[in-house]
N, C-alpha and C positions, 0 to 999 in steps of 0.2 A: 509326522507331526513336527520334527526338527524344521524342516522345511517351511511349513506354514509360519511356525515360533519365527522364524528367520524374516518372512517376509514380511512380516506385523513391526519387527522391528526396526525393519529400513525402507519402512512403505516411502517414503518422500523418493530414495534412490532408485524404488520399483515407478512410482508417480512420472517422473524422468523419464525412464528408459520408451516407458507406453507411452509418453508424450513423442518421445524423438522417431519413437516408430510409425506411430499417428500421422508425425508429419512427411516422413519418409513414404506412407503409405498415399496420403491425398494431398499432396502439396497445396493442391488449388482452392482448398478450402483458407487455408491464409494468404492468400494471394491479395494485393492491394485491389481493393474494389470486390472483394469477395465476401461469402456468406457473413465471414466473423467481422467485419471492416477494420482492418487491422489501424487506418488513419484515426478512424474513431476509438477503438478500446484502447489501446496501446498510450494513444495521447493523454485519453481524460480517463477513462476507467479504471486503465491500470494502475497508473498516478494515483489515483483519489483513493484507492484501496490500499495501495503502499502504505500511505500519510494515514491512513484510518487503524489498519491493524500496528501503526508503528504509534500509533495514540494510543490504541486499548492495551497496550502493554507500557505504557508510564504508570509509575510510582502514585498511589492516591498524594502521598505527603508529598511532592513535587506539584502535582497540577492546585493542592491547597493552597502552598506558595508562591506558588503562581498568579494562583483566583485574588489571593488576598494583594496583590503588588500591584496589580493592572489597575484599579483606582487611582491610584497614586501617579502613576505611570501617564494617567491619560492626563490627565488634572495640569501634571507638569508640563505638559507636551500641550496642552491645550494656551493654557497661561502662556507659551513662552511664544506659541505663532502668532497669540490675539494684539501680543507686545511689539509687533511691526506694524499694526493698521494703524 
């Protein structure tokens, strides 16, 4: 039962090890031009899910002041390029 208790609790360091073996086991499976298309995921997949779970963990009271600035923001930025033509 210790064992199990143990493994629930450093699952991310158990998620690892099965990944490092997975790739030890079928390399070819990540190989460039392979099943997973690693030029594909890695580029834009991986990327876009970084930047997604690193947004669903901001602050509500950050991205409110944020929502509320960007008006103002554009407005200024808008105003200040129209003042060259």
């Amino acid at each position: 039962m210790r064992l199990l208790e143990r493994l629930r609790k450093d699952w991310f360091l158990v998620g690892i090890v099965l990944a490092i073996a997975g790739a030890k086991l079928g390399p070819a499976v990540g190989v460039r031009g392979g099943p997973l298309k690693p030029e594909i995921t890695v580029s834009y997949i991986a990327v876009a899910t970084i930047f997604f779970n690193s947004g669903l963990s901001l602050k509500t009271e950050l991205a409110d002041s944020r929502l509320h600035a960007s008006p103002g923001v554009f407005c200024s930025d808008f105003n200040q390029g129209s003042r060259w033509k």
